[in-house]
N, C-alpha and C positions, 0 to 999 in steps of 0.2 A: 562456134568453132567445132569442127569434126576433132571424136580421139586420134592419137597418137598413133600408126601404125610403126609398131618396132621393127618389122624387116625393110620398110621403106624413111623413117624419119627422124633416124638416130643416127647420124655423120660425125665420124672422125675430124677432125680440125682440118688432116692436109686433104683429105678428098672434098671438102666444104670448100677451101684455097682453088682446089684445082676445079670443082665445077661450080662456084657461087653463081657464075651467073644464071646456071639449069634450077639451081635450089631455088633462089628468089622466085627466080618465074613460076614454078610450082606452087610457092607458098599462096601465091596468088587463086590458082587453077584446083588445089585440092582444097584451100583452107583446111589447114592442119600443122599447127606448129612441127618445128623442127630443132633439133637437140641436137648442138654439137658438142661431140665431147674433147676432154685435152688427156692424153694420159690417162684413159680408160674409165674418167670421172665426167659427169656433164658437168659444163661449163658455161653455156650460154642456150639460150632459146629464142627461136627467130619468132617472128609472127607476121601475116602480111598485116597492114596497117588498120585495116578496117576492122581486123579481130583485138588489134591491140584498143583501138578507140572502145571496142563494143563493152572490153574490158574493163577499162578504166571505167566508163560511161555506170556499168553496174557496181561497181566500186563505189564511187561516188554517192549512187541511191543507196545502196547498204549502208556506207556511213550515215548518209542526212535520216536513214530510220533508226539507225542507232542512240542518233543524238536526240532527235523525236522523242523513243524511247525512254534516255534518260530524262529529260526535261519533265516527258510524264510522271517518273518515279519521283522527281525530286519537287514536283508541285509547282512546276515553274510553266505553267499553263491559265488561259485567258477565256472567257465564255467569249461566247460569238456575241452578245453585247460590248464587252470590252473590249474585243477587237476590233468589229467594226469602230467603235467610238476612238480608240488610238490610231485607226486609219483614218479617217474623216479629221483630226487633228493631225497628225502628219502633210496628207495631203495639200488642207486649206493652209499650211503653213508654206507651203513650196508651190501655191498658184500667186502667192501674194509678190 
């Protein structure tokens, strides 16, 4: 995702009403969120969809290294002996 340009992508609620449909298409064309504000506060933040995914998508890995992380700390970890050997059971249990 490209930054935020402030003279171009911080809209007011009624000029975001009056040209949504120019903003959407943009969001697509600059990739660069956009902040609409209410009341001189922001309010909401568009994204075109595919920065919203890329988002979430990094999201997601951050957590599962998080949890990783912990699981390290807390010794709740397996030699590559033991793993293989709980997969190998697993497995031969769901061919049967």
């Amino acid at each position: 995702m490209k930054p935020l340009q402030v003279s171009e992508d911080i809209l007011p609620i009624a000029d975001f009403k009056a040209r949504a449909s120019e903003v959407v298409r943009r969001l697509r064309e600059h990739r660069r969120p956009v902040v609409i504000t209410q009341g001189g506060k922001p309010a909401a933040v568009l994204l075109a969809p595919e920065e919203f995914d890329q988002l979430a998508a990094r999201a997601r890995f951050l957590t599962a290294i998080d949890e990783g992380m912990a699981d390290v700390e807390a010794g709740r970890v397996l030699s590559d002996e033991e793993l293989g050997a709980s997969l190998k059971e697993a497995l031969g249990k769901h061919k049967a």
